[in-house]
C-alpha positions in Angstrom: 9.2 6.1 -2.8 7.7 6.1 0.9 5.0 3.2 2.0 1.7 4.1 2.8 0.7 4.4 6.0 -1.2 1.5 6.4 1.9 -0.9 5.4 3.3 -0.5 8.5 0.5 -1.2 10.9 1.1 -2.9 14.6 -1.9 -4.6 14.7 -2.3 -8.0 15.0 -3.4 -10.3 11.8 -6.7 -11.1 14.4 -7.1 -7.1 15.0 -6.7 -6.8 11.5 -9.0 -8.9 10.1 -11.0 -8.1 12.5 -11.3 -4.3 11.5 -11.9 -5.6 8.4 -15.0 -7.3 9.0 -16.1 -3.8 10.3 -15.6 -2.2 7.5 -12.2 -0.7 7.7 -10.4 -0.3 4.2 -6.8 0.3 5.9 -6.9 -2.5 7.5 -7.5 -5.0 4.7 -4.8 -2.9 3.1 -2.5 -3.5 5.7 -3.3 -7.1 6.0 -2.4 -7.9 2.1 0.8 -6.0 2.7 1.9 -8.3 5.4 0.4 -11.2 4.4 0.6 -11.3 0.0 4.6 -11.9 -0.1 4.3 -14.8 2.7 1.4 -16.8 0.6 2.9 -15.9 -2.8 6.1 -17.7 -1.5 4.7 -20.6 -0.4 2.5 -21.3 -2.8 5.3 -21.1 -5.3 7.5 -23.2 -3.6 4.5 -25.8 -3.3 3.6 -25.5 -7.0 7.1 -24.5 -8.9 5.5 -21.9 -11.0 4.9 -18.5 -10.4 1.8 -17.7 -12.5 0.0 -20.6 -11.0 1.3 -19.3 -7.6 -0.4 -16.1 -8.0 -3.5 -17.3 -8.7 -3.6 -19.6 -5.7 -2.7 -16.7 -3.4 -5.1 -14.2 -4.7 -7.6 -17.2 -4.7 -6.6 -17.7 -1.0 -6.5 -14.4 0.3 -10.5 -14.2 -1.0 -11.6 -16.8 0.9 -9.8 -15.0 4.1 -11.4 -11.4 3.0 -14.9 -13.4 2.9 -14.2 -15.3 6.6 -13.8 -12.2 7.9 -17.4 -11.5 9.6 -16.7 -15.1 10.9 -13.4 -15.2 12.5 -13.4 -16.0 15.9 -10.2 -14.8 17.3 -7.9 -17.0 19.6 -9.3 -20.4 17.9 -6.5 -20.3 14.9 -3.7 -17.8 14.1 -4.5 -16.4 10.5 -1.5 -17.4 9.1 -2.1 -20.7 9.9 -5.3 -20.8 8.4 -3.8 -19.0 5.4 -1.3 -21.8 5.0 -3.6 -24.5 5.1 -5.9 -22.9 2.3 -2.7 -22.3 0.2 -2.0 -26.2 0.5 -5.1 -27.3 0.4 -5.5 -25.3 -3.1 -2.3 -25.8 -4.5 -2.6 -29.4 -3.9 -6.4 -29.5 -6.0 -4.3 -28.0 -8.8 -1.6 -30.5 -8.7 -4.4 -33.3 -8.9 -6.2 -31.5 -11.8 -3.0 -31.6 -13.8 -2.6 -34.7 -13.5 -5.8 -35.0 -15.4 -4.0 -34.6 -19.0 -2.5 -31.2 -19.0 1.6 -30.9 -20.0 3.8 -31.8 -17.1 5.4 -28.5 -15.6 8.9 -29.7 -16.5 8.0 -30.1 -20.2 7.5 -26.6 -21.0 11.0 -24.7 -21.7 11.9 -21.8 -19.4 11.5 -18.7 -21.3 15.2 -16.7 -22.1 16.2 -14.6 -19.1 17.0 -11.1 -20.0 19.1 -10.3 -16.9 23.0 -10.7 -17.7 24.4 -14.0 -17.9 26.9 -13.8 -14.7 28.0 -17.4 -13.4 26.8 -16.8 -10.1 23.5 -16.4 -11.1 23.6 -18.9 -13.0 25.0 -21.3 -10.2 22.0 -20.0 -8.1 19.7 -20.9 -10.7 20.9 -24.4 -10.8 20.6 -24.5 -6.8 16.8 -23.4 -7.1 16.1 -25.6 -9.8 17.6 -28.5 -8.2 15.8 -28.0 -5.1 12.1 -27.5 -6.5 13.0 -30.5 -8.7 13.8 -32.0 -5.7 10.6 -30.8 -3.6 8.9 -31.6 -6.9 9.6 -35.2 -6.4 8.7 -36.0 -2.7 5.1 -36.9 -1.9 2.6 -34.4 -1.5 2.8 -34.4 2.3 6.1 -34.5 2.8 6.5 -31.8 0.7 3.9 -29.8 2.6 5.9 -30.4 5.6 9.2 -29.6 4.5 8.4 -26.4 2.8 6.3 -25.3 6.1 9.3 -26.6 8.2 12.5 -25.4 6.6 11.1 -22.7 4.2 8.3 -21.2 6.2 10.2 -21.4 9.4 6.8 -22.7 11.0 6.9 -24.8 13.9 6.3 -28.6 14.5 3.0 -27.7 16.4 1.9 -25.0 13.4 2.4 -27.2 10.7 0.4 -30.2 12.8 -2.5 -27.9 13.0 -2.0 -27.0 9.2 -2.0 -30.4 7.8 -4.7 -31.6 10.1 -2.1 -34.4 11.7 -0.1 -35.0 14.8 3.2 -33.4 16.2 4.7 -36.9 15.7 3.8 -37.4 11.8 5.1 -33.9 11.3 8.5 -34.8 12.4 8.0 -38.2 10.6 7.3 -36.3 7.2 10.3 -33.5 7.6 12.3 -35.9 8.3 11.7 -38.6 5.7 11.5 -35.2 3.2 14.8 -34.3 4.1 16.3 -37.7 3.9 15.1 -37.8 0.3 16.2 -34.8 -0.7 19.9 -35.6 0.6 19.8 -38.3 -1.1 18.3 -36.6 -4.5 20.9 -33.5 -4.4 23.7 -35.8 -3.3 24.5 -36.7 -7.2 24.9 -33.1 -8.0 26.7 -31.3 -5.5 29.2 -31.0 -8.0 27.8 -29.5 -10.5 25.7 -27.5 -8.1 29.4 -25.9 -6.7 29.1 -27.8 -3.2 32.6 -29.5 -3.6 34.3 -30.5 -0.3 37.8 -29.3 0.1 
């Protein structure tokens, strides 16, 4: 199967967008190449469900296609104003469940077809513990761990996504990673992280 074209173009995200906002098919194309799989990923590791993930990135990608004609290059990266709509949407959903709806870790995972190999199964239990984990630590902190260690964004980035200074962001990450330690320490066992 070969990639079209337009997956691969150089352009900047501001170039892109840009075109865009001219009219220019490819390059929205090429823009929701590059950028779908980043705010998928974050928005599910924010959230912990994939369905609910999916909505909040096509949900996000939207408002970016209709900012378009307004960009103003240089002022933000895109990404970086991608992120903070992701958390800023992911975090209204979190609030309205709250409101009533069944708790996320209530409803049973549905049976996996793939073959059931201890690794994967060990790999599972990893994954699971951390979003439990994430799952756990307040909102912010959250927000600044999964943009930290996850996203691999900088201390600077993840200031201007959260609306907060340097300082708080190392604040958060690192009270987010102390309470994670502390929450994954119980299982390292079963997790398979025995010391020798």
């Amino acid at each position: 199967m070969t990639m079209p074209l337009d997956a691969h173009d150089d352009r900047s995200d501001d170039a892109l967008l840009a075109a865009f906002a001219r009219g220019d098919r490819a390059a929205a194309r090429a823009l929701t190449l590059r950028l779908t799989p980043r705010v998928l990923a974050h928005a599910a590791r924010l959230l912990g469900n994939r369905a609910e993930a999916e909505d909040v990135a096509q949900e996000a990608l939207l408002r970016l296609w209709r900012q378009a004609p307004h960009w103003r290059a240089g002022e933000a990266r895109v990404t970086t104003w991608l992120y903070r709509v992701v958390a800023n949407l992911c975090i209204d959903r979190q609030r309205r469940a709250r409101g009533g709806a069944v708790a996320l870790d209530a409803v049973p995972e549905p049976p996996d077809p793939a073959p059931d190999v201890p690794a994967q199964m060990q790999a599972r239990a990893r994954a699971d513990a951390l979003q439990a984990a994430l799952g756990a630590l307040p909102e912010r902190q959250r927000q600044a761990v999964v943009l930290r260690h996850l996203e691999g964004c900088t201390n600077p980035e993840i200031a201007e996504i959260m609306d907060t200074t340097v300082e708080a962001v190392e604040s958060l990450t690192t009270r987010g990673r102390r309470a994670l330690a502390t929450a994954l320490a119980a299982r390292k066992e079963d997790l398979g992280h025995v010391d020798d």
